[in-house]
C-alpha positions in Angstrom: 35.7 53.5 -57.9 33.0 55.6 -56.5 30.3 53.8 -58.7 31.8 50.7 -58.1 31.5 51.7 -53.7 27.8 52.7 -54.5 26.9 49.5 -56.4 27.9 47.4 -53.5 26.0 49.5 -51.1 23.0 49.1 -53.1 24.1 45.7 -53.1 23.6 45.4 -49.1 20.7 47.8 -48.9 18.8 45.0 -50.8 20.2 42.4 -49.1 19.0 44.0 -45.8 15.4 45.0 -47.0 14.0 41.5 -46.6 11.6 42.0 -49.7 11.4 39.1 -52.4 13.7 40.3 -54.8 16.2 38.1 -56.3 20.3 39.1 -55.3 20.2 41.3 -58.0 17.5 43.5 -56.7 14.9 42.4 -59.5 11.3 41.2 -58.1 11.0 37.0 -57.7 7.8 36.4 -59.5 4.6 35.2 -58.0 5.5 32.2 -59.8 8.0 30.9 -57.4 5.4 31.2 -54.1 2.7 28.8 -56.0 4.0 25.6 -54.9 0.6 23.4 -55.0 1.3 19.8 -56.1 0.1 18.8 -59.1 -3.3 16.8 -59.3 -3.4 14.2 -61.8 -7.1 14.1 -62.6 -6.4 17.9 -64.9 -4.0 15.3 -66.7 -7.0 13.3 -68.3 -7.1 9.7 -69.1 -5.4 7.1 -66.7 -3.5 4.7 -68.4 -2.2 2.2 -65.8 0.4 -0.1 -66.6 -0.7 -3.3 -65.2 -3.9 -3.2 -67.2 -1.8 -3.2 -70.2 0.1 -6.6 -69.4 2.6 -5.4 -67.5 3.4 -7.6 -64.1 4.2 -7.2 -61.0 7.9 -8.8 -61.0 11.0 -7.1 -59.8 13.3 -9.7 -62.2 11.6 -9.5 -65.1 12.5 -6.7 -67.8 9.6 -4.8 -69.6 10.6 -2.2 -71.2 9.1 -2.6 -73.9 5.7 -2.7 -72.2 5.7 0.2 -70.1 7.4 2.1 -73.2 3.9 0.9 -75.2 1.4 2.4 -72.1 3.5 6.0 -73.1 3.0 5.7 -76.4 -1.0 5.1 -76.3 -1.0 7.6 -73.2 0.2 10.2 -75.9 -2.0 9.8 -78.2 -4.9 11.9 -76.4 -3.0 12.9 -73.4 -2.8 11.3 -70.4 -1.1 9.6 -66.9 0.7 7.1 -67.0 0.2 5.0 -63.5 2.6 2.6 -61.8 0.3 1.0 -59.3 2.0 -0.5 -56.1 4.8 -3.1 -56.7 7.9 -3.2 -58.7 8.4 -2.8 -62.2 12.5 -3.5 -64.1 12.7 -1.4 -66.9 15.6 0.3 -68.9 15.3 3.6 -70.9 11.6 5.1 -70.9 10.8 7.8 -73.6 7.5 10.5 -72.4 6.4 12.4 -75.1 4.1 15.6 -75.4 0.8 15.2 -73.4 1.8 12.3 -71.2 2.7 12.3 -67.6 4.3 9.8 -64.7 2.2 8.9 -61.6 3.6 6.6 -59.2 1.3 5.4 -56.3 2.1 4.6 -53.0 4.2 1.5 -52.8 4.9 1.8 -56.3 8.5 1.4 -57.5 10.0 1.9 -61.4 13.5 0.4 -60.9 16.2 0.6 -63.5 17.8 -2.1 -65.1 21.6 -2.5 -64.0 22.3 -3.6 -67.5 23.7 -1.0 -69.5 22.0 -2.4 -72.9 18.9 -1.8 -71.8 19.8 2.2 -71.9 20.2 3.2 -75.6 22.6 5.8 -76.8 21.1 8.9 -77.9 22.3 12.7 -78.8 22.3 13.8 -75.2 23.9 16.3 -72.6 26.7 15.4 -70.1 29.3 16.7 -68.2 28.9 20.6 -69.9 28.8 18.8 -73.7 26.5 17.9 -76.2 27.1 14.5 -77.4 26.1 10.4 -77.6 25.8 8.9 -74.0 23.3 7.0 -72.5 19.9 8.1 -72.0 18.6 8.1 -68.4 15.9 5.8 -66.8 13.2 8.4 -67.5 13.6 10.7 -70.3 11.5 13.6 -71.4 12.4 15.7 -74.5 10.7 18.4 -75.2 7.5 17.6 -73.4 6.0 21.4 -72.2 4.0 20.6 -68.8 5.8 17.2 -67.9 5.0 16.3 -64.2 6.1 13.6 -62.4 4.3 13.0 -58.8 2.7 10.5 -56.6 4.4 9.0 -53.6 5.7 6.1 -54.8 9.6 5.7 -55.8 12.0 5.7 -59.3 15.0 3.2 -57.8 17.8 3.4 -59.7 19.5 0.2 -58.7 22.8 1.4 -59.1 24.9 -1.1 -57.2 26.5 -3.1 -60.1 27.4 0.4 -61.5 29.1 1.5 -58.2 30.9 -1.7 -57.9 32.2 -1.7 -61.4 33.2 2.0 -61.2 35.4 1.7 -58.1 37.1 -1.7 -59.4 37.7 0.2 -63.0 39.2 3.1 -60.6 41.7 0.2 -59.5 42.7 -0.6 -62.7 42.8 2.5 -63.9 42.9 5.5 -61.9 42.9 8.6 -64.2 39.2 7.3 -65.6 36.6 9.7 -66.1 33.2 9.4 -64.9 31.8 9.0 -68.3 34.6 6.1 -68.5 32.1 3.6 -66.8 29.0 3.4 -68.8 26.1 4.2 -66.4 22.7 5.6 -67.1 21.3 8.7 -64.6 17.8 8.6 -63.5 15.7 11.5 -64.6 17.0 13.3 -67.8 14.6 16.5 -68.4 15.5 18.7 -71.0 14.2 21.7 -73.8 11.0 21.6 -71.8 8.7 24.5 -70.2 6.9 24.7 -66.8 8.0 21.5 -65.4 7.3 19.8 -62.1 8.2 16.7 -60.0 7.0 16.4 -56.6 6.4 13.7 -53.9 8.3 11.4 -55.2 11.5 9.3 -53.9 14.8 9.3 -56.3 17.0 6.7 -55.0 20.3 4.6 -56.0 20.6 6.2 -59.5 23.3 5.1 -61.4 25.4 8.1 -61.9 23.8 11.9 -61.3 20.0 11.1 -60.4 18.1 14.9 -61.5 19.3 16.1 -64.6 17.5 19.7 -66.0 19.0 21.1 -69.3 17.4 23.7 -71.2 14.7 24.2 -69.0 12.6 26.9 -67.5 10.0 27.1 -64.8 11.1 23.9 -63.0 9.6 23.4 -59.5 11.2 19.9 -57.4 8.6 20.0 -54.8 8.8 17.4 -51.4 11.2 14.9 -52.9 13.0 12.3 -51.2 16.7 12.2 -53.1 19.6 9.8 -52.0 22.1 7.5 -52.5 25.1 6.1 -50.1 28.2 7.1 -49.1 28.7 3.5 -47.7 29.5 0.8 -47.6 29.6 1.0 -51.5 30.1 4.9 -52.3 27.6 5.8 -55.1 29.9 7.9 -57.4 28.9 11.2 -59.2 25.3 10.7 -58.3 24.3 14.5 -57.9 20.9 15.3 -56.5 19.8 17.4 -59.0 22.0 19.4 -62.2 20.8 22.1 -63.3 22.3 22.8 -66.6 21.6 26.1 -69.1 17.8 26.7 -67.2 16.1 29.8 -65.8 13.5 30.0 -63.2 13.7 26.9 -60.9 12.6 26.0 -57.5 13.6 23.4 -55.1 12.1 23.1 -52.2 10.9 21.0 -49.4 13.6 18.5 -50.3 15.8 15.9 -48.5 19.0 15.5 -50.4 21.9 13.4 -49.2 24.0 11.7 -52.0 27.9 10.6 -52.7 28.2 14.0 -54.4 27.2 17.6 -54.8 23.3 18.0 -53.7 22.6 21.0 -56.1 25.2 21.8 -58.8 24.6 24.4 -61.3 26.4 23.5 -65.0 26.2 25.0 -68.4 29.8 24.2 -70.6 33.2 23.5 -70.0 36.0 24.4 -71.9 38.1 27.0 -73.7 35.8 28.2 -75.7 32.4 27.3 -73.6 31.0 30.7 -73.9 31.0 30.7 -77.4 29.1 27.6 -78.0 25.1 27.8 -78.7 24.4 24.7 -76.8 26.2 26.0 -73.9 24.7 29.0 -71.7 23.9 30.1 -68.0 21.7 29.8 -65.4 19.2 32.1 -64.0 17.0 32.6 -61.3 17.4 29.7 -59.1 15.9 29.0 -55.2 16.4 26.4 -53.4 14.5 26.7 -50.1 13.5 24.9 -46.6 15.2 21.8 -48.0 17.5 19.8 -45.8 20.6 17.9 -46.5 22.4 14.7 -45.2 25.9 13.5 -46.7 26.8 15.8 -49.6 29.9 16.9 -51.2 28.0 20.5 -51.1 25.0 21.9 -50.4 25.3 24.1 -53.3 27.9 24.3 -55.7 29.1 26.1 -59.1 30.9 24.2 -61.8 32.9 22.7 -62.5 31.2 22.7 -66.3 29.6 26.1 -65.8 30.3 29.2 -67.2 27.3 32.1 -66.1 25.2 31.7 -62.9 22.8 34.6 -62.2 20.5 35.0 -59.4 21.3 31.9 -57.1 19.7 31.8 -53.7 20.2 29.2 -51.1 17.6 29.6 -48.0 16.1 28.4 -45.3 18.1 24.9 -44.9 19.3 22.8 -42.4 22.6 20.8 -43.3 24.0 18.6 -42.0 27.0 16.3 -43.0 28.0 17.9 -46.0 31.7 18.4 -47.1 30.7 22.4 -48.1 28.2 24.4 -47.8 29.1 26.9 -50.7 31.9 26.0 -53.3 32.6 27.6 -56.2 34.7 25.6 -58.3 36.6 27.8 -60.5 38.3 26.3 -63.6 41.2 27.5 -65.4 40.5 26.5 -68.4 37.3 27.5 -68.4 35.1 31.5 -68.9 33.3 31.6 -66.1 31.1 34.3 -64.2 29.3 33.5 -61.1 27.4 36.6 -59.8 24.5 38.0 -57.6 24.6 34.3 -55.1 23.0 34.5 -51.8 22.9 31.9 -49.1 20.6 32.7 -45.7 19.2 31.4 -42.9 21.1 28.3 -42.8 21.7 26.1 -39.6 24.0 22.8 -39.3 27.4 22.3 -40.2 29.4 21.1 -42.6 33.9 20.3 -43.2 34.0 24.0 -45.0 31.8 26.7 -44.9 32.9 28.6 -48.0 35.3 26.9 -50.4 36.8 28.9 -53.9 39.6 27.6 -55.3 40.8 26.6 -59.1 39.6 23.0 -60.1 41.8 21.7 -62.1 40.7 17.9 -63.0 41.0 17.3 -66.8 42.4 20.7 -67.0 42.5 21.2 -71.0 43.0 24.6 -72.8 42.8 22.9 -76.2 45.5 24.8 -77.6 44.4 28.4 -76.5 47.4 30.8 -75.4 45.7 32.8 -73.8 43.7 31.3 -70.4 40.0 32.7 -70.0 39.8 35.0 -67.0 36.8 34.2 -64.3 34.7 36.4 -62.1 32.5 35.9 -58.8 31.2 38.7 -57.7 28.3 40.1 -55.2 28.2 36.7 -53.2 26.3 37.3 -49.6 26.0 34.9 -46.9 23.9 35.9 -44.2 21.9 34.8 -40.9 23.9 31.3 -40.5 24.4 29.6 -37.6 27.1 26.8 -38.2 30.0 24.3 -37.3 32.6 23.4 -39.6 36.3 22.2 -39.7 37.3 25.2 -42.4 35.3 28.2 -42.5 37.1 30.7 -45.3 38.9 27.7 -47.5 39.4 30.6 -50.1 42.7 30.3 -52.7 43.8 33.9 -54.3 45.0 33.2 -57.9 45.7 34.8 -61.2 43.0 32.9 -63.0 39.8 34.5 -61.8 39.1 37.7 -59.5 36.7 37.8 -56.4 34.8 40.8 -55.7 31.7 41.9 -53.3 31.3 39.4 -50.9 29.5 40.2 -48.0 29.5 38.3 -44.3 26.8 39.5 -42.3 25.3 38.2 -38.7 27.2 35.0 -39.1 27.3 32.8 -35.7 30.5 30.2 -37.3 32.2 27.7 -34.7 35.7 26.2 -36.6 38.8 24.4 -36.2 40.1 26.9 -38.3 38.7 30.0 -37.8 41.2 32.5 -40.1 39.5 34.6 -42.7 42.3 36.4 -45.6 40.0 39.2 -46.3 42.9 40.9 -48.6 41.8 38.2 -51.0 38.4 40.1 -51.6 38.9 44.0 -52.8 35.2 44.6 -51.2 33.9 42.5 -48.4 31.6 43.6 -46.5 31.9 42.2 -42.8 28.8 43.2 -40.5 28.3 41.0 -37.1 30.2 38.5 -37.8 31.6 36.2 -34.8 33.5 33.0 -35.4 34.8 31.0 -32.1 37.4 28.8 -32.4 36.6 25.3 -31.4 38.7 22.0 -30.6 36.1 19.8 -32.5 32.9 19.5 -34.5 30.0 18.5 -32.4 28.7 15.0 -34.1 25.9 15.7 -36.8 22.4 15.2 -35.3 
């Protein structure tokens, strides 16, 4: 117990120092302070699309076209441009040695036919398996960068449309259930960057980052609505079995959860070599609209290290922090810090068992889950809920620690007796009637 007391107070001695050290109390690299935007000209060659016959034409599908520019871009290396206008395309394939430039005005929009999206060996929903590949793929491609200032539409209304009426018809469908393409798919790759760009209307989730590390989303523009049509399950950005990634000068407000951190689901998730945690992970001086939650863990994850949410204004969002904790699931979410936050939001801390497609698989025994050393600090904000915390059997909570905390809420109760350790330093919440309205 004593180690245990003097672990924690190492815990908030580093939490109070203010020096760049991940929640763990291990140095953040110089790595995560160089956040210069790419400049295509170190890229070589230019290859841009329209002077390799591809039109200007928002109806007319060319695929096939733009697929050809990445081909002869890879053969030496190079950028591939899409100058201002619009260009209908389905899946795209980058390969080693190529990157995407779009330029002002410039718009790659995906094809709301699901042909036009082939099914490959891919990653969804915390498996390994044969789904749809996304609008932009890249596989394996070390230095990828996409940039410029142009946008990558998704066009997802005919998926939304159709997802919602197969919802009517019936309601236990999964999201998988409705064929649907994302828009960025990014996986097995090294030192990574997208930055400048606008990700809009994607399909189902629109950033997807699997077996990545040193990922840096710099200055993007991510959305989709929340009305009149509700774009389902379109996350801002996954992040899926990845270490050292940076988000940051962001907007993100889609009909979903703006940062979610994945990595398996299931019985046995821990166990299976394509599953597998995440690690070192900032998101800073971004700022959210509509969201389900600013940050969340799960509900396919099973190890999240090092997580730090600063710097952000919300505003909108259904949570701030959830951690979704799944019964059927091994899962460890540890060393999680969220500071220097303003806005509001319906909850401002939600941990409770999520139980959709709940499936032990035949195991007797359910997996036991753990979050532990979770600090949020220096916050300033509304919300309806502000400790929507559920004890249960299935997992344990442990080191948590509220410090200078300004919190107005409609509900303003806090069961510390759910948390052993929690530590509680200038913390005031006022009670309030109602939620000012979101500026």
């Amino acid at each position: 117990m004593k180690f245990i007391f003097l672990a924690f107070m190492t815990f908030i001695s580093l939490s109070l120092s203010g020096q760049e050290k991940f929640p763990d109390g291990t140095p953040i690299p110089d790595w995560f302070r160089d956040n210069k935007q790419v400049q295509i000209e170190a890229f070589g060659e230019k290859y841009v699309i329209t002077d390799f016959g591809v039109v200007n034409d928002s109806a007319l599908l060319q695929t096939d076209k733009i697929q050809a520019v990445i081909d002869k871009a890879a053969q030496n290396g190079g950028t591939v441009i899409i100058p201002k206008g619009t260009y209908l395309s389905g899946a795209l394939f980058f390969k080693p040695k190529t990157h995407l430039y779009l330029e002002k005005g410039a718009v790659l929009k995906g094809s709301d036919d699901i042909s036009n999206f082939p099914v490959v060996n891919t990653r969804m929903e915390g498996q390994t398996l044969k789904y749809f590949a996304a609008l932009v793929n890249a596989d394996g491609v070390d230095g990828f960068t996409i940039s410029g200032e142009g946008t990558i539409n998704g066009n997802g209304l005919r998926y939304w449309k159709s997802f919602w009426l197969r919802r009517t018809v019936i309601p236990k469908c999964t999201n998988m259930d409705e064929l649907r393409p994302r828009l960025v798919y990014i996986s097995n790759c090294k030192d990574v960057q997208i930055s400048g760009v606008n990700l809009i209307n994607s399909p189902f989730w629109t950033t997807h980052l699997y077996r990545c590390n040193r990922v840096k989303l710099l200055n993007l523009h991510i959305s989709s609505p929340y009305a009149p049509v509700k774009a389902p399950s379109t996350d801002a950005v996954d992040i899926d079995v990845c270490q050292d990634v940076l988000i940051k000068n962001c907007y993100m407000s889609v009909n979903d959860d703006a940062v979610a951190l994945k990595g398996g689901k299931g019985p046995w998730a821990d166990q299976d070599p394509n599953n597998g945690g995440n690690r070192n992970i900032i998101i800073e001086d971004c700022t959210y609209g509509f969201c389900h939650s600013a940050l969340t863990c799960g509900s396919e994850s099973i190890h999240n290290h090092n997580i730090v949410l600063r710097r952000c204004k919300v505003q909108n969002a259904s949570r701030l922090l959830w951690l979704k904790m799944r019964p059927d699931t091994p899962q460890s979410y540890e060393y999680i810090l969220v500071e220097d936050v303003t806005g509001n939001a319906k909850s401002f801390l939600v941990v409770k068992p999520w139980t959709q497609f709940f499936d032990l698989k035949g195991r007797q025994d359910p997996p036991m889950s753990y979050s532990n050393y979770i600090t949020m600090r220096n916050i300033q904000f509304e919300c309806n809920v502000f400790f929507d915390v559920q004890k249960s059997d299935q997992y344990k909570l442990n080191h948590f620690v509220f410090e200078n905390l300004q919190i107005k809420a409609k509900n303003d109760k806090c069961d510390k007796s759910i948390i052993p350790v929690f530590g509680w330093k200038n913390v005031s919440v006022e009670k309030i009637v109602e939620m000012s309205a979101a500026k």
